[in-house]
C-alpha positions, 0 to 999 in steps of 0.5 A: 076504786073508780066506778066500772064502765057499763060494756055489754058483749052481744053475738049474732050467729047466721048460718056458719057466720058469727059476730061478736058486738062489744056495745059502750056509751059513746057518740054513736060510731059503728064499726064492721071489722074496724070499718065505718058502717057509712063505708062498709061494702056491699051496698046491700049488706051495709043496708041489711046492718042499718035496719034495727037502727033505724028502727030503734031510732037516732036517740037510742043508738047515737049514744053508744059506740058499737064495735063488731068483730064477724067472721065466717060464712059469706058477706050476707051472712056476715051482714046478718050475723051483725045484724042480729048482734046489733039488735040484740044489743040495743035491746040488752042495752036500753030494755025496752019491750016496745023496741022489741015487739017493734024488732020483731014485728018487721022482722023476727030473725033479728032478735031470734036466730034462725035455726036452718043450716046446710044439709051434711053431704052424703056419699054416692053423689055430689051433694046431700041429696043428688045423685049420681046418674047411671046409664046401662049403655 
């Protein structure tokens, strides 16, 4: 029987976006939807995924492949999904307390999630909390 590869499956949850981050040892391609990161658009989200690898460093993560699959939510909660997926899994990956305490000292939301959500929206209005405005002329 041949050995098993070593594969981890990480998910990041921001807001209603979900990512799901299948991490393999490899050369270090990381892909968004079958995307390249180098290529991923907007500029903004793609600098958003990019921070927990540059804060792990070249030699931790130019050895594994990690493939993410997001769905739902907008570009930036998808960005932050993927994010948070990614961070998980280089810390599942390699167990160092010192990549985590150095994840959570610049920026604690990509190792923990964050629990805000939007507020349902109630009836007599058109949001969750405005109301409709009356007038008696």
């Amino acid at each position: 029987m041949p050995a098993a590869k070593k594969v981890l499956v990480i998910s990041g949850k921001r807001k209603t976006a979900i990512a799901r981050a299948i991490v393999k040892p490899g050369i270090g391609r990381i892909r968004i939807n079958n995307t390249p990161l180098e290529i991923y658009e907007p500029e903004v989200a793609r600098q958003k995924i990019m921070e927990p690898l540059l804060q792990a460093g070249d030699e931790v993560w130019k050895q594994l492949d990690i493939d993410i699959k997001v769905w739902g939510g907008g570009y930036m909660g998808q960005a932050e999904a993927a994010r948070m997926a990614i961070a998980n899994a280089l810390l599942k990956w390699t167990k160092s307390a010192q990549l985590r305490t150095a994840l959570i000292e610049y920026d604690r939301t990509m190792v923990v999630g964050d629990p805000r959500r939007k507020e349902p929206k109630k009836f007599g209005g058109p949001g969750a909390r405005a109301r409709d405005q009356k007038s008696y002329r």
